[in-house]
Biopython code that builds the backbone (N, CA, C, O; Angstrom):
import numpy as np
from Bio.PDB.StructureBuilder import StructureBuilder

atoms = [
    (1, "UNK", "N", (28.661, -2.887, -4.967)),
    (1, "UNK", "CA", (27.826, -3.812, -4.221)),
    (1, "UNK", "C", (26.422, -3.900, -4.817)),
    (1, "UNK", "O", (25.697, -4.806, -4.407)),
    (2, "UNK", "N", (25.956, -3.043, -5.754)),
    (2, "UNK", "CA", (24.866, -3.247, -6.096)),
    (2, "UNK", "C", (23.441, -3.235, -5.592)),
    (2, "UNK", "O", (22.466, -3.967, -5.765)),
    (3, "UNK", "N", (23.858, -1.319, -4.399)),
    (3, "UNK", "CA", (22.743, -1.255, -3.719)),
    (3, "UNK", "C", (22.906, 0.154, -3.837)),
    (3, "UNK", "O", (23.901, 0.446, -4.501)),
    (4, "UNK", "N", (22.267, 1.102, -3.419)),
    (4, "UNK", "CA", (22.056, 2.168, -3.178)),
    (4, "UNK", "C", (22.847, 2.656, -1.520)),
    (4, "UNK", "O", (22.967, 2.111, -0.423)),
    (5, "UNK", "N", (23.241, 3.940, -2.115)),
    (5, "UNK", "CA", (24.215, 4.278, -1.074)),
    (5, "UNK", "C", (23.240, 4.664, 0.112)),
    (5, "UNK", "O", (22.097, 5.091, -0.051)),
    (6, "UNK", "N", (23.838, 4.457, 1.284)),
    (6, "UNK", "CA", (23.016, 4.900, 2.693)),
    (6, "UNK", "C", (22.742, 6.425, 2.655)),
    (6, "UNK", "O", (21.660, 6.948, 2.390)),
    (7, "UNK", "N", (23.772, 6.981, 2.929)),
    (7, "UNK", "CA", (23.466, 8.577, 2.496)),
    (7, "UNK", "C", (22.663, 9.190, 1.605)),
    (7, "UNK", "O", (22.245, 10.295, 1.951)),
    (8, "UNK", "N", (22.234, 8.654, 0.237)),
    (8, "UNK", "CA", (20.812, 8.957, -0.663)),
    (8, "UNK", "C", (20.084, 8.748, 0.016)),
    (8, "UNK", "O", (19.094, 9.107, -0.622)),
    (9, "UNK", "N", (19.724, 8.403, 0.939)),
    (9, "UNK", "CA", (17.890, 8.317, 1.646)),
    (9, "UNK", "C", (17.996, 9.926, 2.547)),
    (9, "UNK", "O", (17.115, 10.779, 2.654)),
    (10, "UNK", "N", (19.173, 9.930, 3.015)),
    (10, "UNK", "CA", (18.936, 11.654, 3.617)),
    (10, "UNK", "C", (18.428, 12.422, 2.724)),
    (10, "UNK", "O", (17.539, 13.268, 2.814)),
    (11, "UNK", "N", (19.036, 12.081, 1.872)),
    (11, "UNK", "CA", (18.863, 13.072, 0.159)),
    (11, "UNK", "C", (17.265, 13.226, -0.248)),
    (11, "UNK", "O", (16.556, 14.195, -0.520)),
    (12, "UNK", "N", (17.018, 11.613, -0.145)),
    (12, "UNK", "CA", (15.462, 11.574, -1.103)),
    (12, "UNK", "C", (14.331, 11.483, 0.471)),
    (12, "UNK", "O", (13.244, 10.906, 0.448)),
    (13, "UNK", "N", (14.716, 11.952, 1.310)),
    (13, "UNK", "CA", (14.167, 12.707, 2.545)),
    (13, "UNK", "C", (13.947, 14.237, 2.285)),
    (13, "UNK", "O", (12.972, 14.899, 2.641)),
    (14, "UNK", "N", (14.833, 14.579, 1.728)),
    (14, "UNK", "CA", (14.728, 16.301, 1.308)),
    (14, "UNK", "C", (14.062, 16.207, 0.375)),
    (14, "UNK", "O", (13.125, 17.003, 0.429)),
    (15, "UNK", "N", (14.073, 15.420, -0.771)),
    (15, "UNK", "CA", (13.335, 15.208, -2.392)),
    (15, "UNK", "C", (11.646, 15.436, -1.470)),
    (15, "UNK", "O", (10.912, 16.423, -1.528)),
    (16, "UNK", "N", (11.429, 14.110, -0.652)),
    (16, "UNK", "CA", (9.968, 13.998, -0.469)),
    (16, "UNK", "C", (9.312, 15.480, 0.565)),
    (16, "UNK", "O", (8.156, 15.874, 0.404)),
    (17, "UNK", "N", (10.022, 15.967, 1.315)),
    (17, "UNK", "CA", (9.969, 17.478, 2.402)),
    (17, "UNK", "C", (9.732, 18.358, 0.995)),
    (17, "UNK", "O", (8.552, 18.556, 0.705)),
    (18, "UNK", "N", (10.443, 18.738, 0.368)),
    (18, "UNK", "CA", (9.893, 19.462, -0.679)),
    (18, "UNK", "C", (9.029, 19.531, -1.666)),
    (18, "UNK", "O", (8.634, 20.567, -2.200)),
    (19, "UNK", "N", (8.717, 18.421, -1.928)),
    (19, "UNK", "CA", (7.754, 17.645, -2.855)),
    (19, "UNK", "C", (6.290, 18.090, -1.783)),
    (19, "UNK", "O", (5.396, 18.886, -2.069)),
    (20, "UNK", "N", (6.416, 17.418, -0.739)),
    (20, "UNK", "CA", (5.171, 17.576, 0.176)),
    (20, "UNK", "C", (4.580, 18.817, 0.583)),
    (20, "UNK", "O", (3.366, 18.930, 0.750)),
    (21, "UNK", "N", (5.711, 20.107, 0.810)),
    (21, "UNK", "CA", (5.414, 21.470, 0.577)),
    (21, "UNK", "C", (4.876, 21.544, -0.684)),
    (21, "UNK", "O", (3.744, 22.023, -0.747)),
    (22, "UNK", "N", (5.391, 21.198, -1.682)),
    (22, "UNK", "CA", (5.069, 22.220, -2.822)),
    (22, "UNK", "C", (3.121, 21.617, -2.722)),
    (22, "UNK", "O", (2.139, 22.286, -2.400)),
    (23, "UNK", "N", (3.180, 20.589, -3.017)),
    (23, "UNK", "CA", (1.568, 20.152, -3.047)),
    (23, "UNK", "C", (1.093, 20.311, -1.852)),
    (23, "UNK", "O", (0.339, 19.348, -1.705)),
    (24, "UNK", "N", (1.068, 21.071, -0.705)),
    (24, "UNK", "CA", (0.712, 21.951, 0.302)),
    (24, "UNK", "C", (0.106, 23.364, -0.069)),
    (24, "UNK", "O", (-0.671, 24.133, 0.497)),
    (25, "UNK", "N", (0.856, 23.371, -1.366)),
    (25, "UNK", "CA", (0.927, 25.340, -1.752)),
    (25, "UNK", "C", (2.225, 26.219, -1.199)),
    (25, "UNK", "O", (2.271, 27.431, -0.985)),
    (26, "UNK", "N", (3.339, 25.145, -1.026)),
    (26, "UNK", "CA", (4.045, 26.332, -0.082)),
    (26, "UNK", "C", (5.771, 25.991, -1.226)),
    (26, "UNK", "O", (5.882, 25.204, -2.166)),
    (27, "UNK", "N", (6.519, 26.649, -0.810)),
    (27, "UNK", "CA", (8.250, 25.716, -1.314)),
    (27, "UNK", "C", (8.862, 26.208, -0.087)),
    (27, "UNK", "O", (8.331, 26.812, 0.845)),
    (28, "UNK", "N", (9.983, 25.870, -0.236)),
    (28, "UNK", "CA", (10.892, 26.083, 0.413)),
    (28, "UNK", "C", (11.426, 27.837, 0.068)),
    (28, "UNK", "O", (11.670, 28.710, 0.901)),
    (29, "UNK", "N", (11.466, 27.897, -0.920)),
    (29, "UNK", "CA", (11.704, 29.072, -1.450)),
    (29, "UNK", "C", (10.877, 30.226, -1.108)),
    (29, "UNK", "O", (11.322, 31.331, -0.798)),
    (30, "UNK", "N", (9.449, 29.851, -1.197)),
    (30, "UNK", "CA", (8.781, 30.908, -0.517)),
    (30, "UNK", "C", (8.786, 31.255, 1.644)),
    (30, "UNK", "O", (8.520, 32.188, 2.402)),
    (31, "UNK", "N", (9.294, 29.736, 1.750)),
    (31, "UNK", "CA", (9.521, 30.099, 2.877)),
    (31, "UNK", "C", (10.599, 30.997, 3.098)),
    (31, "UNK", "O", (10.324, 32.108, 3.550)),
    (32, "UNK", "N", (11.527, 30.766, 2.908)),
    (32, "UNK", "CA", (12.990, 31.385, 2.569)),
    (32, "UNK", "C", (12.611, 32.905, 2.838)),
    (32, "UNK", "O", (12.929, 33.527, 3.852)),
    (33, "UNK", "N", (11.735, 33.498, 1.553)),
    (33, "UNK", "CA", (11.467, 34.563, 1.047)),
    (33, "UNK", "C", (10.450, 35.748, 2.424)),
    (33, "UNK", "O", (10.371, 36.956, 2.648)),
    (34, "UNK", "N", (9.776, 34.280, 3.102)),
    (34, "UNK", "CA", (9.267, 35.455, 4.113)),
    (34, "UNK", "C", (10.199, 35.538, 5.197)),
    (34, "UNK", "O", (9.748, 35.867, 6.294)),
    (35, "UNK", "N", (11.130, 35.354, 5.108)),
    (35, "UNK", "CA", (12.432, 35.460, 6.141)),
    (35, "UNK", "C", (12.633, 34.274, 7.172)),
    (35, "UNK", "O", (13.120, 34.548, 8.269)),
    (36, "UNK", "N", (12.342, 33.203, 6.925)),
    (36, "UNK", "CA", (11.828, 31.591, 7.832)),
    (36, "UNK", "C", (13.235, 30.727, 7.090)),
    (36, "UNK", "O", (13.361, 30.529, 5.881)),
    (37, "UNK", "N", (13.996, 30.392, 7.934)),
    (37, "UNK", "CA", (14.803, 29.039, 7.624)),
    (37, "UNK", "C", (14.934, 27.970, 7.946)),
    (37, "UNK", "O", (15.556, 27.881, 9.005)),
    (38, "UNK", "N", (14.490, 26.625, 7.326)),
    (38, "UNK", "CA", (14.120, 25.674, 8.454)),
    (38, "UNK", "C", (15.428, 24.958, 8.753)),
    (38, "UNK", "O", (15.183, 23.764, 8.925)),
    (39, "UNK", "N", (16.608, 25.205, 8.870)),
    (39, "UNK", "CA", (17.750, 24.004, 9.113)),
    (39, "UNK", "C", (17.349, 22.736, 9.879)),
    (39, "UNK", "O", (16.763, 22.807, 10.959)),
    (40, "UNK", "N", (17.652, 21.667, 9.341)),
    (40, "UNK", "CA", (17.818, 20.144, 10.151)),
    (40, "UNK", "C", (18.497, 20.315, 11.342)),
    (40, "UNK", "O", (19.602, 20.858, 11.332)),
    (41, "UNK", "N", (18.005, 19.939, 12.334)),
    (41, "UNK", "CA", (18.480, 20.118, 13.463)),
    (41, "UNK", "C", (18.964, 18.734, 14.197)),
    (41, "UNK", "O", (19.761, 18.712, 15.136)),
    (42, "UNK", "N", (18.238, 17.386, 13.505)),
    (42, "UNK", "CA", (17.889, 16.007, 13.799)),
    (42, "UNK", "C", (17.732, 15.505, 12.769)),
    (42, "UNK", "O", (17.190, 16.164, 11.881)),
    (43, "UNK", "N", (18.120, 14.254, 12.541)),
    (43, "UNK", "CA", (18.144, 13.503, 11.359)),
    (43, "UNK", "C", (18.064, 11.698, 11.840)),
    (43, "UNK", "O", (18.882, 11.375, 12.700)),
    (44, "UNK", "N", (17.414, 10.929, 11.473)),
    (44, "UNK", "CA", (17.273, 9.238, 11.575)),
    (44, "UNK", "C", (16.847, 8.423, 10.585)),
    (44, "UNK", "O", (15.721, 8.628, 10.132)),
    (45, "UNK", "N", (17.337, 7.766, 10.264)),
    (45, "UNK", "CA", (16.827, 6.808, 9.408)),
    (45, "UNK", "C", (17.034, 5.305, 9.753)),
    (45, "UNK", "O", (18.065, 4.853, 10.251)),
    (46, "UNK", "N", (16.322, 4.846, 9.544)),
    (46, "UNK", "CA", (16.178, 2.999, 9.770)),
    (46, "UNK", "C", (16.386, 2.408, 8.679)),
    (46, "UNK", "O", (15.402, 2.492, 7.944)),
    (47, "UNK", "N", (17.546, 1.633, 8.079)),
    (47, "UNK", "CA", (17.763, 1.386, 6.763)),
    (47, "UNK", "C", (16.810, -0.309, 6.991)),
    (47, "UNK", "O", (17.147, -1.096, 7.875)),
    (48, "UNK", "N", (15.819, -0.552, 6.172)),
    (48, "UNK", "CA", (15.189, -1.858, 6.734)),
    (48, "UNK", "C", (15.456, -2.652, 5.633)),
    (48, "UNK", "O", (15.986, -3.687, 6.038)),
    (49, "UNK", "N", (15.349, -2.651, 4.551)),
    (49, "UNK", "CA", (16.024, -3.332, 3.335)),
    (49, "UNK", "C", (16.453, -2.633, 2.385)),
    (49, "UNK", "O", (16.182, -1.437, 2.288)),
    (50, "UNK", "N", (17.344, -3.414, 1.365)),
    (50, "UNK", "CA", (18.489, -2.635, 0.512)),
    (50, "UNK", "C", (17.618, -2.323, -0.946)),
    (50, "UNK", "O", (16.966, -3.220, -1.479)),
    (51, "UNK", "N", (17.676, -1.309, -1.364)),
    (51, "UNK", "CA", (17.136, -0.657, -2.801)),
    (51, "UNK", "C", (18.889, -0.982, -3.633)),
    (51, "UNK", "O", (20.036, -0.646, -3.341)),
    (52, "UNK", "N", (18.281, -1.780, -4.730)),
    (52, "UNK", "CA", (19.662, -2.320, -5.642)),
    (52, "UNK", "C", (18.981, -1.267, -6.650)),
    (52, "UNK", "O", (17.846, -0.792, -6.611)),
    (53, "UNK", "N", (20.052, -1.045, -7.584)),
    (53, "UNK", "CA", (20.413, 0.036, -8.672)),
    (53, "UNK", "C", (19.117, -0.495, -9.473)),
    (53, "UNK", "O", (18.735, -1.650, -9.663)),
    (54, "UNK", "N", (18.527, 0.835, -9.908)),
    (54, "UNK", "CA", (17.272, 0.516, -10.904)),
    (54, "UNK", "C", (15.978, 0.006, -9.992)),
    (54, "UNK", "O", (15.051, -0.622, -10.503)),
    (55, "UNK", "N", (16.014, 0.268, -8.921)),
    (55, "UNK", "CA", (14.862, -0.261, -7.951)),
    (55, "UNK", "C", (13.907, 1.270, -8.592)),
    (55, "UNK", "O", (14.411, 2.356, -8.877)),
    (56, "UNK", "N", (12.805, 0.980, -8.654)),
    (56, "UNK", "CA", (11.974, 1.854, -8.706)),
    (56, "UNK", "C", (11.029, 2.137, -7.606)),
    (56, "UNK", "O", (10.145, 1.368, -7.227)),
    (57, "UNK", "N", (11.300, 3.341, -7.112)),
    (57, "UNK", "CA", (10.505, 3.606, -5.534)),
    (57, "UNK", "C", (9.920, 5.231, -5.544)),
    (57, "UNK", "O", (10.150, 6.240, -6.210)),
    (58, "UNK", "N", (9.064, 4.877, -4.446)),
    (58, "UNK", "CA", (8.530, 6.667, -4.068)),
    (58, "UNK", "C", (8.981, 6.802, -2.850)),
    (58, "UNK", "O", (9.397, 5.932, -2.085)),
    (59, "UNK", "N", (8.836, 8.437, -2.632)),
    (59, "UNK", "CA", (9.246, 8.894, -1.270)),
    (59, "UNK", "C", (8.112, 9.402, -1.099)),
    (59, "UNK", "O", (7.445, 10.081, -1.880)),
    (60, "UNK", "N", (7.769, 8.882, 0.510)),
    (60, "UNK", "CA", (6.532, 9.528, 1.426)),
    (60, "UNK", "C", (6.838, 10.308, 2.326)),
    (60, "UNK", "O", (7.683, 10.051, 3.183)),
    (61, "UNK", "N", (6.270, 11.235, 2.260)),
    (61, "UNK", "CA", (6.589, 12.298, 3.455)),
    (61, "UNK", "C", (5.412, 13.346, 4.203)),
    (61, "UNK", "O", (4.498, 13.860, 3.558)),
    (62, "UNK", "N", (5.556, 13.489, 5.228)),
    (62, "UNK", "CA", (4.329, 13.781, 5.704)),
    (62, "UNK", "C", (4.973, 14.499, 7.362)),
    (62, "UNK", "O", (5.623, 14.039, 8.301)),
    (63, "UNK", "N", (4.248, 16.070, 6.971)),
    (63, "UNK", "CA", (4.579, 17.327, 8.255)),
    (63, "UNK", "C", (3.879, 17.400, 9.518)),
    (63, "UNK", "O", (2.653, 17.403, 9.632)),
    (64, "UNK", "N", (4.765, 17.461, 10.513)),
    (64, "UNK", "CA", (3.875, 17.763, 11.788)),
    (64, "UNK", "C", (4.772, 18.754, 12.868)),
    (64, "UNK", "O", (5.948, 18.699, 13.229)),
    (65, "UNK", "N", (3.704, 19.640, 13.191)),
    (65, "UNK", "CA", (4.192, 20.804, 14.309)),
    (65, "UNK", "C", (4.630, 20.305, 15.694)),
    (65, "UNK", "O", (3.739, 19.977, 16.478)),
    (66, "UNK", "N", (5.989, 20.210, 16.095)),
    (66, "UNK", "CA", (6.150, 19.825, 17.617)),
    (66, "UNK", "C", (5.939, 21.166, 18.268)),
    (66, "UNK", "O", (5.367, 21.044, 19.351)),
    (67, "UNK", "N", (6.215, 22.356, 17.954)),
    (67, "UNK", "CA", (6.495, 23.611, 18.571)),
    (67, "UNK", "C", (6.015, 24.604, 17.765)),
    (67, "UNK", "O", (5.652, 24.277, 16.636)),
    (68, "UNK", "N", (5.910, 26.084, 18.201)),
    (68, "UNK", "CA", (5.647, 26.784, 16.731)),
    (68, "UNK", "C", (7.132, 27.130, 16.294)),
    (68, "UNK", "O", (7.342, 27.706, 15.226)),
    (69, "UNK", "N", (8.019, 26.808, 17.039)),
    (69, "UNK", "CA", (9.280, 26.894, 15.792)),
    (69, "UNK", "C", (10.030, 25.438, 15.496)),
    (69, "UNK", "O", (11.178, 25.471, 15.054)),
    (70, "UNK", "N", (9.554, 24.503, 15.675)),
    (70, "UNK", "CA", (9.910, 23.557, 15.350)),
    (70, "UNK", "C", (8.986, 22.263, 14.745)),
    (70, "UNK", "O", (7.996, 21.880, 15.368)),
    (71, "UNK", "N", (9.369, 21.690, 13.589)),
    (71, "UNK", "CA", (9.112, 20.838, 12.521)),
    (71, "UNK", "C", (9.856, 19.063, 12.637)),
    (71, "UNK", "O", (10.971, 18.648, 12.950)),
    (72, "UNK", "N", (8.629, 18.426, 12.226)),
    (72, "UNK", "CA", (9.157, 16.961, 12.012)),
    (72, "UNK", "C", (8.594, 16.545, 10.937)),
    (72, "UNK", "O", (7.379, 16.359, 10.873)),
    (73, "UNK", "N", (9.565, 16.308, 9.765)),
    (73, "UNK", "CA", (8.732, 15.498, 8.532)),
    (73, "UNK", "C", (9.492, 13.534, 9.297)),
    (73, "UNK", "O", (10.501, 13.040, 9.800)),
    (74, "UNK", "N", (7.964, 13.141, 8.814)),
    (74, "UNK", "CA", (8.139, 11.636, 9.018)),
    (74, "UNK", "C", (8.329, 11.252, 7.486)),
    (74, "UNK", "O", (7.558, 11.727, 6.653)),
    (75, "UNK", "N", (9.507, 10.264, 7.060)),
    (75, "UNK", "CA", (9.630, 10.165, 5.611)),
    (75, "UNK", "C", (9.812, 8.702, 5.296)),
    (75, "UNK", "O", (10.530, 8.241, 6.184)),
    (76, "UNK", "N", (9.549, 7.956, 4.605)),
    (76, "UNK", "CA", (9.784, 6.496, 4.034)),
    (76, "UNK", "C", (9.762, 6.777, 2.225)),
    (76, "UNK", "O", (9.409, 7.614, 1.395)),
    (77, "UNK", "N", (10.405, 5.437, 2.340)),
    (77, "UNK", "CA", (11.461, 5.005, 1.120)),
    (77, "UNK", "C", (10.921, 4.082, 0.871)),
    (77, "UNK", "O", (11.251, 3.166, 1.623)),
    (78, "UNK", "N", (9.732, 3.636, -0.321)),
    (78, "UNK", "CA", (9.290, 2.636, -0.690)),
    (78, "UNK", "C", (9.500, 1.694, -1.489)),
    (78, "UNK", "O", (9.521, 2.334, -2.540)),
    (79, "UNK", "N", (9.693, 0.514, -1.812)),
    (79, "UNK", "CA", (10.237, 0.379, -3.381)),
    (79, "UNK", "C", (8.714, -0.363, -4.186)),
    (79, "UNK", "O", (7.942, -1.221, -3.759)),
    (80, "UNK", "N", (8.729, 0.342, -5.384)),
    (80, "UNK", "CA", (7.336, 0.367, -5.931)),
    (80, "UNK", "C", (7.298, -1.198, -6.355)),
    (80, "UNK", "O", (8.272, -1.950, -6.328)),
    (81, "UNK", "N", (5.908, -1.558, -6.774)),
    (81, "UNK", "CA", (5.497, -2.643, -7.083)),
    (81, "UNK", "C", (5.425, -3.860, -6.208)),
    (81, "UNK", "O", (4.596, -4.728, -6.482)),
    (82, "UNK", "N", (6.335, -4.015, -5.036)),
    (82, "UNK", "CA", (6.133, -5.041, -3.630)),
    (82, "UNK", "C", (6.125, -3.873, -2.460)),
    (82, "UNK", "O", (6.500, -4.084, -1.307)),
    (83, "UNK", "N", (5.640, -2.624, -2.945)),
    (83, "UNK", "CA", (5.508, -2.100, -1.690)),
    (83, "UNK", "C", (6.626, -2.300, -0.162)),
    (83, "UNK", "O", (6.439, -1.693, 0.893)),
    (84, "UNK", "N", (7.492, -3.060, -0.361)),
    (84, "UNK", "CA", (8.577, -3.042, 0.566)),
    (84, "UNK", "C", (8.950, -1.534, 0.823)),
    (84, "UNK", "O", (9.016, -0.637, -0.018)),
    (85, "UNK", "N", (9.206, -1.451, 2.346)),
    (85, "UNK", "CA", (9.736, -0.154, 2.742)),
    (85, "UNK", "C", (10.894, -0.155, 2.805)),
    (85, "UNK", "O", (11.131, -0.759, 3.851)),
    (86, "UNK", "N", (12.351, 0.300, 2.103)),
    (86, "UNK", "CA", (13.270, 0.422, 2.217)),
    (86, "UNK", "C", (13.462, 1.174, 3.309)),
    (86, "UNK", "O", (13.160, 0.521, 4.308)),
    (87, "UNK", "N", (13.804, 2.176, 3.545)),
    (87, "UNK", "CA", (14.052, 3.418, 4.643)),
    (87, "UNK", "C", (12.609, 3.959, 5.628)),
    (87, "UNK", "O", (11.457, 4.098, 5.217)),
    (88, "UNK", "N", (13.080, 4.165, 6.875)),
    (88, "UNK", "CA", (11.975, 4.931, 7.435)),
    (88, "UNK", "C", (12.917, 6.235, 8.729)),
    (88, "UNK", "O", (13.860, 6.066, 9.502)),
    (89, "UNK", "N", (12.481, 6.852, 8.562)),
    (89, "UNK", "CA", (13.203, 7.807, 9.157)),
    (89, "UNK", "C", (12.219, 9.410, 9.553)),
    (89, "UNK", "O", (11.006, 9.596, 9.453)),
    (90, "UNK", "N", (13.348, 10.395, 10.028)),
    (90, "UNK", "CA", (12.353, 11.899, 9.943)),
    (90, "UNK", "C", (13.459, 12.574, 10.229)),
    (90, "UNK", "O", (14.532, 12.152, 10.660)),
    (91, "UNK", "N", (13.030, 13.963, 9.882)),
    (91, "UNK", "CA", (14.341, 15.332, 10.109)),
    (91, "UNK", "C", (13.558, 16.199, 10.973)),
    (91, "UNK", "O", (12.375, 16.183, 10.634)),
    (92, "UNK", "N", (13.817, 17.016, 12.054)),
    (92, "UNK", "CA", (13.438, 18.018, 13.364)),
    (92, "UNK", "C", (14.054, 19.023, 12.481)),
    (92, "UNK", "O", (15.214, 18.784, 12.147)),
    (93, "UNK", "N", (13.476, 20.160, 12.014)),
    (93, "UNK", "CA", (13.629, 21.667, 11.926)),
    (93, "UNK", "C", (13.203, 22.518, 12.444)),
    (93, "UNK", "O", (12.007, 22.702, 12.668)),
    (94, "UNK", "N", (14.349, 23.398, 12.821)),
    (94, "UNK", "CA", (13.799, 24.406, 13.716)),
    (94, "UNK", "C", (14.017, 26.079, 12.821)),
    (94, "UNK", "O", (14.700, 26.620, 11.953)),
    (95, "UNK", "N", (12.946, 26.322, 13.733)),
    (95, "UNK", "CA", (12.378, 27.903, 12.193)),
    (95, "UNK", "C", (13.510, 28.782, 13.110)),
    (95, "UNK", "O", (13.548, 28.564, 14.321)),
    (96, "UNK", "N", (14.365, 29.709, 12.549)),
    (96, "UNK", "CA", (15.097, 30.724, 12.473)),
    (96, "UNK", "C", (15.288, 31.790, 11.414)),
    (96, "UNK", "O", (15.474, 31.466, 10.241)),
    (97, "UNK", "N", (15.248, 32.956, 11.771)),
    (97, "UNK", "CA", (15.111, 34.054, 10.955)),
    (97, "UNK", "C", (16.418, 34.115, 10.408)),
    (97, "UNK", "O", (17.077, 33.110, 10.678)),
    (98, "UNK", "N", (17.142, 35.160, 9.571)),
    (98, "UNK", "CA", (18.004, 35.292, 8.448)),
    (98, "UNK", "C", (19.264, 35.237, 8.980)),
    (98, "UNK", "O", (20.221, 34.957, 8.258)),
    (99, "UNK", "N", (19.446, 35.562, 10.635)),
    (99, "UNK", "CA", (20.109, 35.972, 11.729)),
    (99, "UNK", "C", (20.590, 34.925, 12.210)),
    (99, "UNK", "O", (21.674, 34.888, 12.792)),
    (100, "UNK", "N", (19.739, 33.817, 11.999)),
    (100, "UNK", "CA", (20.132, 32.537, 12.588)),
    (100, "UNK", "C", (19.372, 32.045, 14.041)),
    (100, "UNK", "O", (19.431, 30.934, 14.567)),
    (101, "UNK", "N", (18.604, 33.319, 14.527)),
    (101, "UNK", "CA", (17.805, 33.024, 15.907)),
    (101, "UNK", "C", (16.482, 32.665, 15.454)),
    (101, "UNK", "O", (15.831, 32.934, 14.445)),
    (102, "UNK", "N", (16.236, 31.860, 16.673)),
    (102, "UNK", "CA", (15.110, 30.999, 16.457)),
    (102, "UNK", "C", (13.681, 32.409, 16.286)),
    (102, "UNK", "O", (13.848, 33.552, 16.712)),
    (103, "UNK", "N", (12.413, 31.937, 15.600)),
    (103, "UNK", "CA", (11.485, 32.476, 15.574)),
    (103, "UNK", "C", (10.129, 31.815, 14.824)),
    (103, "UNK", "O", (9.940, 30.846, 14.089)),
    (104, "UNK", "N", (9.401, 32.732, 15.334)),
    (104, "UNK", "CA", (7.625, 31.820, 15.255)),
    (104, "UNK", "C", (7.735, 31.192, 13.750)),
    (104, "UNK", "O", (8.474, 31.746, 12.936)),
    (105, "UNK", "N", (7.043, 30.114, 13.420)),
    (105, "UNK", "CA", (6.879, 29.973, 12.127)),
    (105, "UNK", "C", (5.440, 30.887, 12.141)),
    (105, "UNK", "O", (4.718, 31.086, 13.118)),
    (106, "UNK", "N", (5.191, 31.539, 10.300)),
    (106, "UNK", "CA", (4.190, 32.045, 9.931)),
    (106, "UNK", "C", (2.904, 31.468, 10.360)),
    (106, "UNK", "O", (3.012, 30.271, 10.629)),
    (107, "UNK", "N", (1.726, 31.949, 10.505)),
    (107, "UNK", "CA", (0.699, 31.015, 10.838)),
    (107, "UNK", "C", (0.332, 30.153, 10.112)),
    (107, "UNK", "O", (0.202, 28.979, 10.459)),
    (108, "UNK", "N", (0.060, 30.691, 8.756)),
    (108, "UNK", "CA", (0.181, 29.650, 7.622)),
    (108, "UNK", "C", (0.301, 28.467, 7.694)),
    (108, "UNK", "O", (-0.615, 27.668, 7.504)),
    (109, "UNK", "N", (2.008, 28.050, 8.118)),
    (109, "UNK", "CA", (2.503, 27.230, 7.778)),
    (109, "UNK", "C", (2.012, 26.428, 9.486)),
    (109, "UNK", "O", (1.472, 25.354, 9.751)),
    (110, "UNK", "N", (2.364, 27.220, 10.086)),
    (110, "UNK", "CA", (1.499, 26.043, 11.875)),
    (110, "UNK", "C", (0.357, 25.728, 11.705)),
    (110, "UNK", "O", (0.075, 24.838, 12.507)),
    (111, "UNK", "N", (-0.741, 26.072, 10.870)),
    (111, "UNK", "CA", (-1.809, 25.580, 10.557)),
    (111, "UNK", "C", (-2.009, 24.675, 9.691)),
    (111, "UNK", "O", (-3.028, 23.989, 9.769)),
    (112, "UNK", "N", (-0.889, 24.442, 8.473)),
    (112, "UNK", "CA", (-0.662, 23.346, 7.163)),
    (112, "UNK", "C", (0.072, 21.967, 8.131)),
    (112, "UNK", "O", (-0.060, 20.814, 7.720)),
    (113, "UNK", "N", (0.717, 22.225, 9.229)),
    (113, "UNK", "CA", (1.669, 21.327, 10.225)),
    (113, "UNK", "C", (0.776, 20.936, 11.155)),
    (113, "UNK", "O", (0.778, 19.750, 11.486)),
    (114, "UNK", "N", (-0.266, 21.961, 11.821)),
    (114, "UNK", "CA", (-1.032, 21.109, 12.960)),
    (114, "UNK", "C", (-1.817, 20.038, 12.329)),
    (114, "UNK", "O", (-2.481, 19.268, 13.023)),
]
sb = StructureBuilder()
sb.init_structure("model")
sb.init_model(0)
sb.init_chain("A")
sb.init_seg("    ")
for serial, (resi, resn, name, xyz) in enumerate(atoms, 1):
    if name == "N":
        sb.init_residue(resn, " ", resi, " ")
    sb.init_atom(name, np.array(xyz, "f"), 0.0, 1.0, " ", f" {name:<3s}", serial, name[0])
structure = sb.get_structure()
């Protein structure tokens, strides 16, 4: 069909969540490492127009604290040069330790989110 599959925007939702940590100072990995897991708990996206093969776009993404164990990145799908927003969407994570039970996020990171 000559568009980009629906399911890649979940994908380049995770691309921009990680991208936005790392230029925070943080990864995923170091979260990981202090014993913090953020699993998706919630997921949405608004597909608003179609990205065809070779579209050149950025992903925006941008963190905010609902809880201290829970996370909302707000994310859009741009396509570069007409600025059209392909996708707009966000993922709810909730912080759980190695165990799988919920727990505080680091302060760190509730202070990079508030």
């Amino acid at each position: 069909m000559g568009v980009a599959y629906y399911a890649n925007y979940l994908v380049w939702f995770e691309v921009g969540r990680a991208e936005w940590l790392r230029a925070s100072g943080f990864s995923y990995r170091s979260i990981e490492d202090a014993g913090v897991i953020l699993p998706v708990i919630e997921a949405h996206c608004e597909y608003r127009h179609s990205l065809r093969y070779d579209d050149d776009f950025e992903i925006r993404a941008e963190g905010r604290l609902l809880s201290p164990i829970r996370l909302r990145f707000d994310c859009q799908v741009v396509r570069r040069g007409d600025g059209v927003v392909a996708a707009a969407g966000y993922t709810v994570h909730a912080s759980v330790d190695r165990t799988g039970r919920p727990c505080r996020l680091p302060e760190q990171l509730r202070r990079l989110f508030a």
